[in-house]
Every structure is written in structure tokens, then in C-alpha cells.
N, C-alpha and C positions, 0 to 999 in steps of 0.2 A: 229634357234637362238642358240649362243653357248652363255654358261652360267656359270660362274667359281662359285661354291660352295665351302663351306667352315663344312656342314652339313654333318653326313652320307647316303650316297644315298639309298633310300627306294626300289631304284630297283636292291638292289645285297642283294641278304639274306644272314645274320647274316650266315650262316651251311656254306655260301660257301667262307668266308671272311677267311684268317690268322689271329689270335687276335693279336690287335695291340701291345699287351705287347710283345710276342714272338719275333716279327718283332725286335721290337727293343733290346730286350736281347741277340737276334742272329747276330746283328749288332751292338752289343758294342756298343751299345748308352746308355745303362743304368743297372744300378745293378741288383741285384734280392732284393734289402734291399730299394732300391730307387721305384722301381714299385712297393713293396707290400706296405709301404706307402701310393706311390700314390693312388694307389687300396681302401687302407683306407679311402683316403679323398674324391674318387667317388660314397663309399658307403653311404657314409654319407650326402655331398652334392647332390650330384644325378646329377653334371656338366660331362660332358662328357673329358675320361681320358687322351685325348692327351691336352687340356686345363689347363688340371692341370697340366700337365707335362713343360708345356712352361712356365705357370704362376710362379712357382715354380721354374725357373730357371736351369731344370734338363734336358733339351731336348734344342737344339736351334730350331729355328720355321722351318728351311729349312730342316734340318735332318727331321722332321717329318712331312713337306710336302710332302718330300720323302715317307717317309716310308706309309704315307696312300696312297699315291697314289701307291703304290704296292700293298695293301691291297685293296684296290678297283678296282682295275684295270683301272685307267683311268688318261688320259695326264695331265701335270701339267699346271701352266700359271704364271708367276711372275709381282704380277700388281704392280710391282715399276715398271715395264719396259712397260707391256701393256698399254696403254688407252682404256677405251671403250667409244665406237660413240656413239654420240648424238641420231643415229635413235634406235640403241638396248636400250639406255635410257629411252626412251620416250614409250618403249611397257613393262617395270614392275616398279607398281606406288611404291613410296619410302616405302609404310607402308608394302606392300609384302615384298621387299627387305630387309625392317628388321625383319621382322618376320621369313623369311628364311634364314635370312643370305645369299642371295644369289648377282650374279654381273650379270648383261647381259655385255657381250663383244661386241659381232658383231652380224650382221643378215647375215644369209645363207639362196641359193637359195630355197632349200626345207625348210617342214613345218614343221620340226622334231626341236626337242629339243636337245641340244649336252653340257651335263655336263662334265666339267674342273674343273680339282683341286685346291684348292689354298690356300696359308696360310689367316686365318680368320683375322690377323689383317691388314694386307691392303683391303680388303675387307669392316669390321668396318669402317679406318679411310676413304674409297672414298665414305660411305652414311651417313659419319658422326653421328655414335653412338653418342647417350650422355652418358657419361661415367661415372655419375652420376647414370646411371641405374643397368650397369652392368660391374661397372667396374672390369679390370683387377688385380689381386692380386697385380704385379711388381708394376703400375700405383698408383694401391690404395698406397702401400708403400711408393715411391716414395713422393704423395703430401701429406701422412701425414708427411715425415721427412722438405718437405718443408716449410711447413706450420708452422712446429714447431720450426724450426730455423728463421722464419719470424718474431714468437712470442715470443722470448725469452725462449725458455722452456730448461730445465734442465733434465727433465723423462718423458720419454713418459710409461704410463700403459695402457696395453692392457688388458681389463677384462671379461671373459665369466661370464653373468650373466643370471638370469632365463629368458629365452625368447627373447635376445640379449645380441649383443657383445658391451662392453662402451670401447672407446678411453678415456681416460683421461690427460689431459697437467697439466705438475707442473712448473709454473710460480711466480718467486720470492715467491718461497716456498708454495706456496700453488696450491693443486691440482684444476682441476675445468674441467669437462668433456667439450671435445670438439668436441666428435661425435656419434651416434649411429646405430650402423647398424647389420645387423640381423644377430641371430646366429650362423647358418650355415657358417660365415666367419668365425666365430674364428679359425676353425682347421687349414682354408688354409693359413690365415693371421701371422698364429706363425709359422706353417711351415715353409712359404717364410724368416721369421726374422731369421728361425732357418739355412735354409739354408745360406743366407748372414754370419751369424755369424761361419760358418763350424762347427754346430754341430750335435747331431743324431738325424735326422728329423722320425726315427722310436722308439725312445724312449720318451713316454710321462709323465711317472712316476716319472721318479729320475730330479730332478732339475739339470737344467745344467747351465754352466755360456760359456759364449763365447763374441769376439768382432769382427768388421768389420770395412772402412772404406765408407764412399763415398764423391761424388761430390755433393753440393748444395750450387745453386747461386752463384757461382763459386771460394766456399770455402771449404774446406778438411773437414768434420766429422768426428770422432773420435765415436763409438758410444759400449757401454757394455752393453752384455744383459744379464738379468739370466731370466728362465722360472720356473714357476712350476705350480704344477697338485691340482687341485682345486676342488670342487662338483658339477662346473659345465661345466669343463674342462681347458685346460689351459692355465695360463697364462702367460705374458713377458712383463718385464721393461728394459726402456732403458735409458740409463741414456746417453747424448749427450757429447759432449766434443770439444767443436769449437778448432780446433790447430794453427789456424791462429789469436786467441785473442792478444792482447798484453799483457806483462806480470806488473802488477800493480806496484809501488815502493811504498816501506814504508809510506814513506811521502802521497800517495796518498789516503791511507785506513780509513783514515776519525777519525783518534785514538786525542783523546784532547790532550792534551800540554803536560798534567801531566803524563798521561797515553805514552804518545810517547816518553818523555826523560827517564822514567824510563823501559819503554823496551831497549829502546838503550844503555841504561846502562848495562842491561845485555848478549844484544845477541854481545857487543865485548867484552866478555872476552874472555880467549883464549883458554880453556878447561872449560868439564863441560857437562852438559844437561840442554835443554832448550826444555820444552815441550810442544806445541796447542795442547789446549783441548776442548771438544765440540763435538754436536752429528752430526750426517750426513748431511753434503748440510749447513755447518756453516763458510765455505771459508776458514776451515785449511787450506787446500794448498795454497791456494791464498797469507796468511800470510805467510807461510812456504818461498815460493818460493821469497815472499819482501824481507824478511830475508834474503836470499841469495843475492839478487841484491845489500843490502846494505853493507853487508860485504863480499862479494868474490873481489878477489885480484889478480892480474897476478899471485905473486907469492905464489900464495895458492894451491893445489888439491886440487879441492871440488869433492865428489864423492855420487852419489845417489843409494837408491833402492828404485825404488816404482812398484806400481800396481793400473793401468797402470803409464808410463808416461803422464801426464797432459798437461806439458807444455816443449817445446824443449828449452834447455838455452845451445845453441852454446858452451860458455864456461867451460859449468859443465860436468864432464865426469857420466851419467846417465844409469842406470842399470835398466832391469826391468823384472819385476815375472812372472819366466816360469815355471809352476806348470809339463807341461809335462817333461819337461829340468830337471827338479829336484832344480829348483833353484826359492827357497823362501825367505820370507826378513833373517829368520837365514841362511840359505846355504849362501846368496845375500852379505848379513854385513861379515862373516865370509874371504869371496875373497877380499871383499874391504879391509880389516884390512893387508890384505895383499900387496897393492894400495900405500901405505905410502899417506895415507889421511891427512891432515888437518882438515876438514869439512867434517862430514857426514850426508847427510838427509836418514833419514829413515821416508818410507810413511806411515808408521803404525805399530805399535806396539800392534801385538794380543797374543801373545804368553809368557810364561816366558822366552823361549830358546830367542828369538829375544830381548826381555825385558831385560835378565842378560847379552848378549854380548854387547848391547849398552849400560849398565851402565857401564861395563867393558871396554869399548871405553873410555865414559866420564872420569873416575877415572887414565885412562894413559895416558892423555895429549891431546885428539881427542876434538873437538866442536863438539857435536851429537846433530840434533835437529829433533822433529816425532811429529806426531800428537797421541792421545790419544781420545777416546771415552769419556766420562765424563763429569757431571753434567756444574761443575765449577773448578777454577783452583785449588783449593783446595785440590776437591776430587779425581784430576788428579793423584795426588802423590799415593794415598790410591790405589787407581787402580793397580800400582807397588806391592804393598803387596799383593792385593790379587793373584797376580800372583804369590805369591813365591819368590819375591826376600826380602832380609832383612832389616831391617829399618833402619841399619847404611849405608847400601850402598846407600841407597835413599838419604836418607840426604845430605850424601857425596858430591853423582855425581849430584845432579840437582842445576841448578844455578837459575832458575826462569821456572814461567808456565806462559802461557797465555790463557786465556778461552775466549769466544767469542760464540756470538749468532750475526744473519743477521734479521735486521727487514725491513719491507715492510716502503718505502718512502708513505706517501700520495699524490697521484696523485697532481701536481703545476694547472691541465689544471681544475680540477674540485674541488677542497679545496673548506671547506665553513666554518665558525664559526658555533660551536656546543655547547650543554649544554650537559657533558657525566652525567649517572646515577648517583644515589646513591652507589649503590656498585662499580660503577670504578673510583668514585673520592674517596672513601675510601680506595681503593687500591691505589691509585697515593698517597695521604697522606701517606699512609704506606711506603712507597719507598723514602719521602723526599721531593717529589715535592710540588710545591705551586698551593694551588687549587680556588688561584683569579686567574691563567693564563688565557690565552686566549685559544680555541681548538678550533681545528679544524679535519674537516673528510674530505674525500673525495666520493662527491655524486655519482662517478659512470659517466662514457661519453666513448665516442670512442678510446679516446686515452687510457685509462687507461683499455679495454675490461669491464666495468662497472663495476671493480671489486673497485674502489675507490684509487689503490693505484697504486705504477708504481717504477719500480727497486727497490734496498734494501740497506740500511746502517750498517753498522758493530757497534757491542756494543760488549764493551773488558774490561776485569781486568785485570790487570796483579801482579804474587802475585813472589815478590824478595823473594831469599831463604835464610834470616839471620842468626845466630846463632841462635836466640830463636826459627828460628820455626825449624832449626834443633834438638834443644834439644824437642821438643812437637813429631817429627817424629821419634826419639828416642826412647821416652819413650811410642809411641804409643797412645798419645793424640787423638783425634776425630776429623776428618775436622771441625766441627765446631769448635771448641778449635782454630785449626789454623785459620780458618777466619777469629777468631773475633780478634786475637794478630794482621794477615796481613792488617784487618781495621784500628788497632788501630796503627801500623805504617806506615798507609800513602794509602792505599789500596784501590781506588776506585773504587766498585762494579759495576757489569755489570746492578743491577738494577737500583746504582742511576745514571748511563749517561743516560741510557730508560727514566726516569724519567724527564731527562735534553730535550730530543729531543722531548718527548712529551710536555714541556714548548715551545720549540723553534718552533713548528707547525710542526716539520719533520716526527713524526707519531704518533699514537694513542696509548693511553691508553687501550683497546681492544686488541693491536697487541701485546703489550710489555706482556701484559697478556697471551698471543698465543706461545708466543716464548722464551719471558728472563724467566730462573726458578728464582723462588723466595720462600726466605724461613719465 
């Protein structure tokens, strides 16, 4: 009977074999930085090395069907193209077959045995593995990116912990583990991300950041990773980026009446700065990029730099950060300024050098608008100072900020009437709201993954930049000083809409607690 294997054969000793790293180092199939990795991750796991090397995306599987079977000395067999009979089937029972990993092909005259080479994943898929056992690195990746654009997630964290590796999905902002598997994957599993993303699969110390794209369900992903080294080794977030979304309009983002005509008020004026502010994962961009849809113009340049690109806008000529390139958001603004811009977005603002050229934009005739790290809109501006720039330039160039927080909708499919504590209707009284309302939660069901809630609503202030609160940025007054003047003229806080939506059943008291700051 001949029999295609996919195992090392027990009847050729190790002494008389080529080790298979050589083979292929001498055949230009692989680095010397790529195999001693690999080498790493056999010693660790205890998987056998040409496994990793496929998994890992560093070997294609026919080069190294090749290359073992010169290493073993024996014929190859390609079962996309063979079938094996029904009679060689019927003489090794399925549970052998998987434990060996082995195929019967055909029966021959004599009673001998005749081992054939063969790549191990056709093999797997003709005795049908379940893949749930042992699965494949690529595969594993693969269904957790699809699963995870199934579920709306945002960042996928991969986390080595004592004793296993946790998956965790952050879905309309909140994390919630969605798998567990032993530890032994983690090395291979950040490898494989790290390869995808082209970066150094033999450096585990220094944090790296890298990006990739793929195919799922037959939409484009966008996906950034950064890794780093941990105590229990390492880990990698990813943060997704659907590029086939469509891109939201103003009017769409869910801003009150009061709050929409007084931004609109200020993102057409025609120089200036206009600043989103807020912490990570708060839909800056999201707003950034409305902003643009409502006032870009045939007859305008509008010209961006970000990191990455988020969203493709045909229209806007869009620039984006090549750290290897040498070109950063200040290298990136500095080319633009050169562009004869109209509209400038800038994606972020970390820097003083990036910080002092777009004020310097805004104060010569440019529309600059960026997002900004910060509490509220307030303490946006203060952010500028502590970078170094001076407080008549602040004043000067900014024409308004907008601050914003995303909170969790209460799931429509599970809401129920609720009676919240003592301590959270004292907090909703603190904010303004009325605490005869009605409330409601959400119990948790299939649609909502029992988390009670399901997509997310924007909560915004937006703070106009007058004369007086330029004179308070001046003379170096305290965010608070300016809030309570931008209350007192008109300023509707991000706690009291929370407040609002929590009257109107759209989420909880709890949430707004989680998410809006409040002072």
C-alpha cells in the first residue's frame, strides 16, 4: 500500500538526514534571521519546524514539500491532483489517519508499505481535521479577523497571560474577551501578526508599530498594529479600519440643533483653527472628516496629513505619515504650506513643532482643523500651552473647539424599565437631569452579545472662541475660568446632552458615568 505522509519518517535517522534549515538557507528560501526565529518558536512550542515556517507565512508549502522530500529521500505526491481509492481507504481507520497524519493512496501487489511525501495540509483537509483542535496559525488569524469585522470591533488585543493567551474584542468601546487559548500560541500568533504587518519577527523587546491590509467578506481591511513585551511575553493590538465605510455628513452625527448651528457657525469661517478634542476611539476623525464634506468646495485645495489615512475622500488631496520617508505631521504641514492650501487637516497634533506651524497656518489666512488629546473642549486650548506655544497665538488663531465623547446606545431588542441606585440618580441630578424620568437598561440577548447595549451615540460641546475667552487665554486664566464664561455664553456641556439621552431611554446613567468626564 502506498501511503503519502506528511510526518517525519521513523525509518531514516535523524544522523543521516540534511537538517532542514540548511536545505533551505542553501536554496534561498529563507534568511538566516527568519529561521532563527523560526527555531525560536520550535523551541518553545515543540511544533515541528517546517510547520512554523508555512504557518508563519515565510516558506510557501510546495518549496517545502520540496525541500523535505530531499531531505528524506522519497517521492512526492500532490493530493490536489491525486485521489485515493476507496479500497486503500477502507484498510486505515480515520482515528489512525489522524493521529498520524498519514493518506493511504492505492494498494499495490505486494505486502510492503511505500511512504510518499506530501504537503500536510491537503492531507488534514481530505480527513477532515477539526480545526478547532489544531488549528493552523494563518487559519487561526484569518477567523479571528473575521469574526471580528462580523462583530463590529474596533481592536482586537492579543494578551499573554499566566497560563494562557486571552483574544479580547473592543466593541462600541468596551473590551470583552472573545477567546481563550493556550499559551504556547502566543509566540506564534504575534509572530504571524508581525509578519503580515512587515515587521521584525526576531525582535521581541522594543515595541514596534506596523500596518497591513486584507480581504474579509469581501471588503478591504485597513488594519495597525503596535506590539509590546510584557511579563508574560508579547503582546499586539490591532486596531481595524473598514475602508469601504461610508463617510458620515455632519447633519448625520446625531449633534442637537443648538449644538449643530453653532458649530456651523464656526467651521465656515474662512481662516483660523478649529480644533476635535477627546481621547482615543471618541470619532475625531469621524467629525474631522464631516467637517470636510460640508465645507469642501470645487474651488477650494483641501489638503491632509494624517497617520494613517482612515478614510479615502476622492476629492481631497491626502498625505500620509512615512516615519521611514522622513515625513511626519511637521515635515507633512510644512510641503503642504507649500500646496497653496485652502483647508488643512491635520490628524494629530503631538508635537510643539507640528502645534506652532499650524497655528502659523491659521494666523496667515489657512482653515486648519486637527484633533487634539483632551479632557474637554476647554482644556484643548491649554494642551497648546503646554506644548510651548504662546497664549496670544492661541487665542489668536483658534476660532472654536469641539470635544466629544461616544456612548453605548442601549440595545432597542432587549431595553426594559429600571429603577437605577441611589448613587446614580444622584449623579444624573448632578448633571441636570430629571430624576422622575423613565429608565431604562438593557437586559442582555443575542443581538446585543449580552452586553445590554449595541452601537454608539456622539455627546459634543462645542466652545466659540469670543473676545472674552480670548482675553481669559491671555491672561492665562484656568480651564475652568473658561468653561464656566463658555457656559455662561451659551455652552452646552457634553454632560448635560448625556443627561438628555439618558431622559430620552438612548443610554444609561452607568454609561455616561464610564465615558462623559464630569467635573
Amino acid at each position: 500500500m502506498i501511503i503519502a505522509t506528511a510526518a517525519l519518517s521513523e525509518m531514516i535517522a535523524p544522523e543521516a538526514r540534511t537538517r532542514l534549515g540548511e536545505l533551505l538557507l542553501s536554496g534561498h528560501m529563507l534568511t538566516p534571521e527568519q529561521l532563527s526565529a523560526a527555531l525560536n518558536l520550535q523551541q518553545e512550542s515543540g511544533r515541528q519546524l517546517g510547520a512554523i515556517l508555512v504557518e508563519q507565512g515565510l516558506v510557501d508549502p510546495r518549496l517545502l514539500t520540496q525541500a523535505l522530500s530531499t531531505q528524506l529521500g522519497l517521492p512526492t505526491i500532490d493530493l490536489r491532483r491525486e485521489t485515493p481509492t476507496e479500497e486503500a481507504l477502507q484498510k486505515v481507520p480515520e482515528a489512525t489517519a489522524r493521529e498520524f497524519r498519514i493518506m493511504p493512496i492505492r494498494l499495490v501487489d505486494d505486502d510492503q508499505v511505500r511512504q510518499i511525501w506530501a504537503d500536510s495540509k491537503p492531507i488534514e483537509e481530505t480527513i477532515t481535521f477539526d480545526p478547532n483542535d489544531d488549528a493552523p496559525i494563518i487559519q487561526l488569524v484569518n477567523k479571528i479577523m473575521a469574526q471580528a469585522v462580523r462583530d463590529r470591533v474596533s481592536d482586537i488585543h492579543v494578551e499573554p497571560t499566566e497560563g494562557r493567551l486571552r483574544i479580547r474584542f473592543r466593541i462600541d468601546g468596551a473590551l470583552r474577551e472573545a477567546l481563550s487559548l493556550p499559551a504556547s500560541a502566543g509566540p506564534e500568533l504575534v509572530s504571524r501578526i508581525k509578519v503580515m504587518a512587515d515587521m521584525d519577527i526576531v525582535e521581541r523587546r522594543r515595541p514596534q508599530d506596523g500596518q497591513f491590509q486584507m480581504s474579509v467578506d469581501g471588503g478591504t481591511l485597513d488594519v495597525r498594529v503596535a506590539t509590546a513585551s510584557t511579563i508574560w511575553g508579547e503582546t499586539a493590538v490591532m486596531r481595524l479600519l473598514d475602508t469601504t465605510r461610508s463617510m458620515k455628513r455632519l447633519s448625520d452625527l446625531g449633534m442637537p440643533e443648538s449644538v449643530y448651528d453653532l458649530y456651523l457657525s464656526i467651521v465656515h469661517k474662512p481662516h483660523g483653527m478649529i480644533i476635535c478634542s477627546g481621547p482615543t476611539g471618541s470619532g475625531k476623525t469621524t467629525t474631522l472628516y464631516a467637517t470636510l464634506a460640508e465645507i469642501s468646495r470645487s474651488e477650494l485645495n483641501v489638503m491632509t496629513i494624517e497617520d494613517p489615512v482612515e478614510y479615502v475622500y476622492p476629492v481631497v488631496n491626502q498625505m500620509q505619515i512615512n516615519n521611514q520617508a522622513g515625513v511626519t505631521f511637521a515635515s507633512g504641514l510644512k510641503s503642504i504650506l507649500r500646496q497653496d492650501p485652502d483647508i488643512i487637516l491635520v490628524g494629530e497634533i503631538r508635537d510643539e513643532e507640528t502645534a506652532r506651524i499650524a497655528v502659523q497656518s491659521a494666523l496667515t489666512g489657512h482653515l486648519v482643523m486637527s484633533s487634539l488629546h483632551a479632557t474637554d473642549a476647554s482644556s484643548a486650548m491649554y494642551r497648546l500651552l503646554d506644548m510651548g506655544i504662546e497664549p496670544f497665538l492661541v487665542s489668536s488663531s483658534i476660532v472654536g473647539v469641539i470635544g466629544q465623547r461616544l456612548v453605548r446606545r442601549v440595545c432597542t431588542s432587549c431595553a426594559t424599565p429600571f429603577t437605577p441606585g441611589v448613587s446614580e440618580l444622584a449623579l444624573f441630578e448632578s448633571l441636570g437631569g430629571d430624576t422622575a424620568a423613565t429608565f431604562v437598561h438593557g437586559t442582555g440577548c443575542n443581538f446585543c452579545s449580552n452586553t445590554g447595549y449595541r452601537e454608539r451615540v456622539g455627546v459634543y460641546e462645542v466652545l466659540k472662541v469670543t473676545d472674552e475667552v480670548r482675553q481669559l487665554i491671555v491672561t492665562r486664566a484656568t480651564p475652568q475660568d473658561v468653561r464656566e464664561l463658555a457656559v455662561e455664553q451659551g455652552m452646552r456641556s457634553m454632560a448635560r446632552q448625556a443627561a438628555e439621552l439618558v431622559s430620552l431611554g438612548v443610554t444609561t446613567i452607568d454609561e455616561i458615568s464610564r465615558v462623559v468626564y464630569v467635573s
